[in-house]
Structures are given as structure tokens and as C-alpha cells.
Z-matrix of the N, CA and C atoms (Angstrom, degrees):
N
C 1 1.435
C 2 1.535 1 109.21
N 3 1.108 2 117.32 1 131.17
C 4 1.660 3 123.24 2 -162.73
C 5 1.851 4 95.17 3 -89.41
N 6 1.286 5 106.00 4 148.04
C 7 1.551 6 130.06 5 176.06
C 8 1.912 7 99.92 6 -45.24
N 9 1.162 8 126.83 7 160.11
C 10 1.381 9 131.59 8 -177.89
C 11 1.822 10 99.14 9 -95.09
N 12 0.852 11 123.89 10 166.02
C 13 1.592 12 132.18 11 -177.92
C 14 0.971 13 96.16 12 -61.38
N 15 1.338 14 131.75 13 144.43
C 16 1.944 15 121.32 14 130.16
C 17 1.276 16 126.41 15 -91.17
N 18 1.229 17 114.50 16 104.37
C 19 1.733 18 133.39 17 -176.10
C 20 1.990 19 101.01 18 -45.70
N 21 0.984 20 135.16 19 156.36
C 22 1.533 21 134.19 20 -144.34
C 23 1.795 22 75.58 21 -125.13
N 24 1.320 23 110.07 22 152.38
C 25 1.620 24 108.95 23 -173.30
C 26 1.509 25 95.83 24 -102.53
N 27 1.740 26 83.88 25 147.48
C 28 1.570 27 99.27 26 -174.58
C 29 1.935 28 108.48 27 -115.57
N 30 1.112 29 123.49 28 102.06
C 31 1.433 30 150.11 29 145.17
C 32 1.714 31 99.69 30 14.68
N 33 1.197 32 126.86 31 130.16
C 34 1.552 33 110.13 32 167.76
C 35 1.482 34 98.53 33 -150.78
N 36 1.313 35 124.73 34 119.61
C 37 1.461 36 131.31 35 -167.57
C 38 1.246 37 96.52 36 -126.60
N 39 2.178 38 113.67 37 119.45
C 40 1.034 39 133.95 38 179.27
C 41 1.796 40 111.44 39 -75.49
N 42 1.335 41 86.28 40 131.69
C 43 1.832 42 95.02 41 -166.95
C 44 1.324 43 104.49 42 -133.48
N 45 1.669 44 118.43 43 12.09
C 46 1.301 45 113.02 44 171.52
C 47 2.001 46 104.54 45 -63.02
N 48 0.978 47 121.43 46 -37.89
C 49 1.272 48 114.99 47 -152.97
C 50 1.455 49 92.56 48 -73.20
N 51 0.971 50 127.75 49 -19.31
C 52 1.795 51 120.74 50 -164.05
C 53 2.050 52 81.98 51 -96.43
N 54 1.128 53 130.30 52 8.11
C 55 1.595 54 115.25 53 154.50
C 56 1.076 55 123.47 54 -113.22
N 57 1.658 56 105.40 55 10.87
C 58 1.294 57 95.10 56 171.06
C 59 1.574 58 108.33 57 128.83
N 60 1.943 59 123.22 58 -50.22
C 61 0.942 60 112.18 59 -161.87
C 62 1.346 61 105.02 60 -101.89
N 63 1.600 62 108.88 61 178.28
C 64 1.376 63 125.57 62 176.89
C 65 1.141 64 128.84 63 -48.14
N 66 1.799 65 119.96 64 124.24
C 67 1.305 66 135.41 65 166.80
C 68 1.628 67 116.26 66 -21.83
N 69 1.120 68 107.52 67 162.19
C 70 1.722 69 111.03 68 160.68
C 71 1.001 70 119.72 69 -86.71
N 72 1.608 71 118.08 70 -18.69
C 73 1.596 72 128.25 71 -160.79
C 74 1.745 73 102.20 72 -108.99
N 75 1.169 74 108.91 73 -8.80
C 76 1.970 75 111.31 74 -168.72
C 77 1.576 76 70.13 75 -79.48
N 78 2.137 77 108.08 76 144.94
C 79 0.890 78 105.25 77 146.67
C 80 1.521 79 121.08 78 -94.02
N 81 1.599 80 112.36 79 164.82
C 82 1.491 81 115.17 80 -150.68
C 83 1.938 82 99.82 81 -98.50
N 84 1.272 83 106.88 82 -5.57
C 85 1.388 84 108.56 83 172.58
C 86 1.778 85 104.29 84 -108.48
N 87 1.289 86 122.90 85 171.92
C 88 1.068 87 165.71 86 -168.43
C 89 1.267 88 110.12 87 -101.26
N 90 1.858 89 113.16 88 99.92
C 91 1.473 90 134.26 89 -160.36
C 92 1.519 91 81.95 90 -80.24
N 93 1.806 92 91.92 91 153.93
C 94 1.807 93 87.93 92 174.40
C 95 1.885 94 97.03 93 -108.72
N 96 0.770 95 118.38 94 172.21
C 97 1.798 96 141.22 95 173.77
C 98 1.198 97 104.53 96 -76.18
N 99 1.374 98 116.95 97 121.16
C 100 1.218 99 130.25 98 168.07
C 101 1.367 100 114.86 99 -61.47
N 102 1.454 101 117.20 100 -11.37
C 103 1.491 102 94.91 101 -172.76
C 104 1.302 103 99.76 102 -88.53
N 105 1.557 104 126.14 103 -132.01
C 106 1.210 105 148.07 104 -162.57
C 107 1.243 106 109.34 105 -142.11
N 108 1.676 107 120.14 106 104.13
C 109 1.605 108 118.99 107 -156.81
C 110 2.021 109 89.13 108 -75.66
N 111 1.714 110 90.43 109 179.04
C 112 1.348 111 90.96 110 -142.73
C 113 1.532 112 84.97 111 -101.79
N 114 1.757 113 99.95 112 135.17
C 115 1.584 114 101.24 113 -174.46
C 116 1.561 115 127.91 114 -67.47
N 117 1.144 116 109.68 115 115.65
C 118 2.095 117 116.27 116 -174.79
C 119 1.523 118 99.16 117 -70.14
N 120 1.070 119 105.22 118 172.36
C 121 1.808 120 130.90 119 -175.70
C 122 1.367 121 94.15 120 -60.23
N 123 1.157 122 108.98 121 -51.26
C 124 1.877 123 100.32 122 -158.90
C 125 0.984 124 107.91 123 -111.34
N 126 1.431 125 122.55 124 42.77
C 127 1.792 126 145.94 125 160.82
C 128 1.844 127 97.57 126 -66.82
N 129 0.761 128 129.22 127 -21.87
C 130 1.700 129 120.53 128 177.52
C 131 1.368 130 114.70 129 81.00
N 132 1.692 131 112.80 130 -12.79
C 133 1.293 132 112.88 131 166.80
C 134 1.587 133 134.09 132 -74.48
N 135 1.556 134 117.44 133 155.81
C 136 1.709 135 108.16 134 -177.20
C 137 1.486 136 102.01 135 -100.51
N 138 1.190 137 101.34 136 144.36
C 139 1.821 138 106.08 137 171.98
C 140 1.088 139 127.09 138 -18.74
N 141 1.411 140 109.17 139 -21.95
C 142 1.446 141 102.92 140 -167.73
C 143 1.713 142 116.59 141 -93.09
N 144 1.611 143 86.45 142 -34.29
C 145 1.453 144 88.87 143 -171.88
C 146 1.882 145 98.01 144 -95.38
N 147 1.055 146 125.88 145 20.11
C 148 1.771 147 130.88 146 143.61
C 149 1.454 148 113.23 147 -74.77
N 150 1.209 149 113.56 148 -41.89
C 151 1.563 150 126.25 149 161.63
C 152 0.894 151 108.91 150 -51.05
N 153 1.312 152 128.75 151 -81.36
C 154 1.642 153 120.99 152 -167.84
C 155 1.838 154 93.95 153 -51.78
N 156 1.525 155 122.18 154 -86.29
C 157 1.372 156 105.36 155 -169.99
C 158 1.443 157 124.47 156 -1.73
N 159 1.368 158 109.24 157 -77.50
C 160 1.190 159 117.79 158 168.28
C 161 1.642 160 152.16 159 -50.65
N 162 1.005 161 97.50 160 -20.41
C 163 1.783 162 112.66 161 174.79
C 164 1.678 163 91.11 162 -118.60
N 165 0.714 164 144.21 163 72.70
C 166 1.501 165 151.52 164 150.01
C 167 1.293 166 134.03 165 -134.80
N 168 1.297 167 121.67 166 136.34
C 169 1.594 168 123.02 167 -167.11
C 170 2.023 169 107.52 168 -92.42
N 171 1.702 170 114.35 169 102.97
C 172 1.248 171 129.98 170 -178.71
C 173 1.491 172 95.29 171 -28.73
N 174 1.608 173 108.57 172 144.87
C 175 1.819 174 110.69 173 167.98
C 176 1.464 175 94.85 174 -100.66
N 177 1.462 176 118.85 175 177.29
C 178 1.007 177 134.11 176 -179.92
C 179 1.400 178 126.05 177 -69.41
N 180 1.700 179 112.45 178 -18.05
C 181 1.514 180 117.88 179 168.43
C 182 0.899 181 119.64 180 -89.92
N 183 1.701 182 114.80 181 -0.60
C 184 1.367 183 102.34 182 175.73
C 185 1.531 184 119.93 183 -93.46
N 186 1.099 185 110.87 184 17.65
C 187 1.839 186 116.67 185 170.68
C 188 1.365 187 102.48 186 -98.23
N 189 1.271 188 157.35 187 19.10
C 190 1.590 189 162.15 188 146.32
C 191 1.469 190 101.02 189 -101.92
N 192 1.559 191 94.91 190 146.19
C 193 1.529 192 120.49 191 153.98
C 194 1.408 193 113.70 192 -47.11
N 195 1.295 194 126.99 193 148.22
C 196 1.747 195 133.22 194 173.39
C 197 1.547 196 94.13 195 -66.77
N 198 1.496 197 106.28 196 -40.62
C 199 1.941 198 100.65 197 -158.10
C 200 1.973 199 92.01 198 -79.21
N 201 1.227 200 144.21 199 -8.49
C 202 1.202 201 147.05 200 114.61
C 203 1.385 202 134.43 201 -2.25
N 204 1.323 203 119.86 202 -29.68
C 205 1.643 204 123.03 203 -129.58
C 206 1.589 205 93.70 204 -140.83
N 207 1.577 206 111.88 205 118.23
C 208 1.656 207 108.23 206 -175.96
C 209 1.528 208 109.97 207 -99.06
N 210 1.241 209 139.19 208 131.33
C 211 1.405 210 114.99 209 169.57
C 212 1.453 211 86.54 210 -114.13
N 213 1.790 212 97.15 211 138.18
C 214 1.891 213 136.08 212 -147.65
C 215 1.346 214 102.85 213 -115.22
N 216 1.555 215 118.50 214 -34.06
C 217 1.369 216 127.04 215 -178.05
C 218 1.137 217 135.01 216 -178.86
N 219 1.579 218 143.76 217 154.86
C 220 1.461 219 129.28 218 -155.42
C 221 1.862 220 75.73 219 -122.69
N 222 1.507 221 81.95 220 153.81
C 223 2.022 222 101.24 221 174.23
C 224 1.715 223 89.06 222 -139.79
N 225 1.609 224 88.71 223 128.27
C 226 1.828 225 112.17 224 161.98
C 227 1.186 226 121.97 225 -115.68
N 228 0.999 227 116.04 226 94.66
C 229 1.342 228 111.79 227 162.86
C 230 2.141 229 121.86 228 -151.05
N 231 1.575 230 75.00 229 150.72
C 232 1.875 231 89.10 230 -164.68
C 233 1.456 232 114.63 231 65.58
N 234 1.234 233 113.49 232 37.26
C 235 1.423 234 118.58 233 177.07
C 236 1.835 235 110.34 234 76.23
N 237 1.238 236 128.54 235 11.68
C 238 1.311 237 135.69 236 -155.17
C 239 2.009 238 98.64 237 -130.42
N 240 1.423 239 87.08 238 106.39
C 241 1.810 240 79.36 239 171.62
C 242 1.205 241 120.49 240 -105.59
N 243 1.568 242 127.76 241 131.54
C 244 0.905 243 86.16 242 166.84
C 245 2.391 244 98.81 243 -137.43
N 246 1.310 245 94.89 244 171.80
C 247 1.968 246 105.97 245 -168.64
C 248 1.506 247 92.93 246 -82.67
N 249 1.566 248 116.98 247 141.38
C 250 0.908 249 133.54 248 162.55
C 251 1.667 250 111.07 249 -87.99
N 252 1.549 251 121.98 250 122.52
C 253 1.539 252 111.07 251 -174.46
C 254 1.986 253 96.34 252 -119.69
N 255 1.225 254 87.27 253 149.30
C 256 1.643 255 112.92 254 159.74
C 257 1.360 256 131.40 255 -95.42
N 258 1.728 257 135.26 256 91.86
C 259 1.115 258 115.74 257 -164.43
C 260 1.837 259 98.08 258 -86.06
N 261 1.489 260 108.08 259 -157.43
C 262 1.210 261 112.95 260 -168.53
C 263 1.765 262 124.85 261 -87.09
N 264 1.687 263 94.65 262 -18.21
C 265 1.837 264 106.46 263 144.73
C 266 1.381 265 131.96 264 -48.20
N 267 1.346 266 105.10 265 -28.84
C 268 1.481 267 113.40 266 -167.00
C 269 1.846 268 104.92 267 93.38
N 270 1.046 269 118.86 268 25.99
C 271 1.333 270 103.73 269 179.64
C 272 1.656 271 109.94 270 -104.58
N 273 1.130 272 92.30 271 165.84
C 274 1.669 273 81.28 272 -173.80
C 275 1.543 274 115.47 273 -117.75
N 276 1.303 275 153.36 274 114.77
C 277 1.455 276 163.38 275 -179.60
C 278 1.205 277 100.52 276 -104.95
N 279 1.878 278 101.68 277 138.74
C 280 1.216 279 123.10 278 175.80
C 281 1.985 280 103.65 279 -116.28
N 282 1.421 281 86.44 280 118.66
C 283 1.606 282 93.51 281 -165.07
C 284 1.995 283 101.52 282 -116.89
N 285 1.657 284 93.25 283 153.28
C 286 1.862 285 92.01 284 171.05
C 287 1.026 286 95.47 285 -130.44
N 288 1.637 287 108.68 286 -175.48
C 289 1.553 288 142.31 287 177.02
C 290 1.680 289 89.91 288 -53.62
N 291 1.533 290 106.96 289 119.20
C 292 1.539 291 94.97 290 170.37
C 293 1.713 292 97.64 291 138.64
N 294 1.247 293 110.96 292 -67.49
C 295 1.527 294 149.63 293 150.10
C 296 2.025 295 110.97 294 1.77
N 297 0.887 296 109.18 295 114.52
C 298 1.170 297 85.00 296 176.00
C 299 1.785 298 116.38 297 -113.86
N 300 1.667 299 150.41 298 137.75
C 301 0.822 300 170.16 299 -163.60
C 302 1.691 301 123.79 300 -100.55
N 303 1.518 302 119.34 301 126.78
C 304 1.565 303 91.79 302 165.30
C 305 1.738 304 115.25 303 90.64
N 306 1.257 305 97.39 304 151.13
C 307 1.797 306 95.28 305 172.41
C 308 1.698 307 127.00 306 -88.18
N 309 1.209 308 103.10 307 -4.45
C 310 1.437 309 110.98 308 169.42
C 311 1.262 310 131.67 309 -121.15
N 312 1.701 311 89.53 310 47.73
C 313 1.706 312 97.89 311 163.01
C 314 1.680 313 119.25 312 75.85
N 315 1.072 314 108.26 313 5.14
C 316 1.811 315 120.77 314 -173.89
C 317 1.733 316 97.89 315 -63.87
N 318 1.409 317 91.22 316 116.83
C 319 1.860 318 96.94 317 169.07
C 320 1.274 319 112.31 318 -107.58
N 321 1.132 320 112.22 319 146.29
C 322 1.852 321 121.72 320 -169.21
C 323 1.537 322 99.18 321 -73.21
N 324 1.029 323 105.96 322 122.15
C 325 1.704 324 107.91 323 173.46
C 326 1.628 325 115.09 324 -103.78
N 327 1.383 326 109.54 325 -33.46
C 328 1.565 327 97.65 326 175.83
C 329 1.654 328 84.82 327 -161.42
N 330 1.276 329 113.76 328 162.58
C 331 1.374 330 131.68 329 177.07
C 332 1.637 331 115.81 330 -120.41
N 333 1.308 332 104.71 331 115.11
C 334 1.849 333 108.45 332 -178.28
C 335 1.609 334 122.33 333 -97.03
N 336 0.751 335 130.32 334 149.85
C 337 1.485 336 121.55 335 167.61
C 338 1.726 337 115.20 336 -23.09
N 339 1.328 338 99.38 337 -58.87
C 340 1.194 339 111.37 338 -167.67
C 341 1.762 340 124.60 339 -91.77
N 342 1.720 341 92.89 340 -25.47
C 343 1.746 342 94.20 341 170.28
C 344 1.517 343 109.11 342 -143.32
N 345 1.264 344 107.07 343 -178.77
C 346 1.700 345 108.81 344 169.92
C 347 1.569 346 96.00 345 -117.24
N 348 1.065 347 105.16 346 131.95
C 349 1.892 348 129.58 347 -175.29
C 350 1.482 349 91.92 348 -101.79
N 351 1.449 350 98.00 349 119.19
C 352 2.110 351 125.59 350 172.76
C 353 1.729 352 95.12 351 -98.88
């Protein structure tokens, strides 16, 4: 059975943008801000915990999505638990109650066998 042809490549130069419309490469949604938008009156939060928001140094899980984020294993010890997580590097963080997760500010409130509670 003989080899199939090889068709000779044909050149294709994008010229939508010189009419006007949108790139292939612009993304079509709306990047969010890494920082921490700035808390309004009727945010439901108390001073204190705008404070903490605010004067605090971001952890490293909090630049991934939660649906991102594996938790691999729980550790007990001395009465202190704390979830082993997997971000999407493959790296692995050991996080507690306290901890915060995610791009929208999710703080670990208690840790279960089975999940970590934001």
C-alpha cells in the first residue's frame, strides 16, 4: 500500500484585526485583580475581619481556583489538625483552621475527615 500524499502547506495571515474585530489571543472574559476589592458598607463584614483581610500577607493557595485544589490527606496530632492540599503544580501545602484558600478570600473554618470547611 503506497504512502498517502503530503498536501504542501498553505500560509494563512489573520486580517480580522485590521477590520476592526477581535484578536484570537484578547481574552473574551474579564481578568479579575489580584488584590482584594475594597470592602463596601454592606459587605456584612465586622471591622475586624476587614482588618485582617486587609493587612495580611496572600498564601500561596490563594492564587488557584478551590475546584483546582486536591485535599490528599488529614494529619492529627496534639489535638491540632491539619488537611494536606494539592494545588494544580503538583505541589503539596499543609494548611489549618485559620488558613485561607482560593481567590475569594475563603478562610478555613474547621477541617473534616472528608472536607475542608471555608
Amino acid at each position: 500500500m503506497p504512502l498517502p500524499e503530503i498536501k504542501p502547506y498553505e500560509a494563512y495571515t489573520y486580517r480580522a484585526s485590521k477590520e476592526g474585530k477581535k484578536g484570537p489571543f484578547i481574552p473574551f472574559y474579564r481578568e479579575r485583580r489580584e488584590e482584594v476589592a475594597e470592602v463596601g458598607q454592606n459587605s456584612g463584614l465586622t471591622k475586624e475581619m476587614e482588618r485582617e483581610i486587609k493587612n495580611r500577607n496572600r498564601g500561596q493557595l490563594e492564587s488557584f481556583e478551590l475546584d483546582s485544589l486536591w485535599m490528599i490527606w488529614i494529619l492529627q496530632n496534639d489535638g491540632n489538625t491539619w488537611a494536606i492540599i494539592r494545588d494544580p503544580d503538583n505541589n503539596v501545602n499543609k494548611v489549618k483552621a485559620g488558613n485561607y484558600l482560593g481567590r475569594n478570600i475563603g478562610k478555613i473554618v474547621n477541617i473534616f475527615e472528608d472536607r475542608v470547611e471555608l
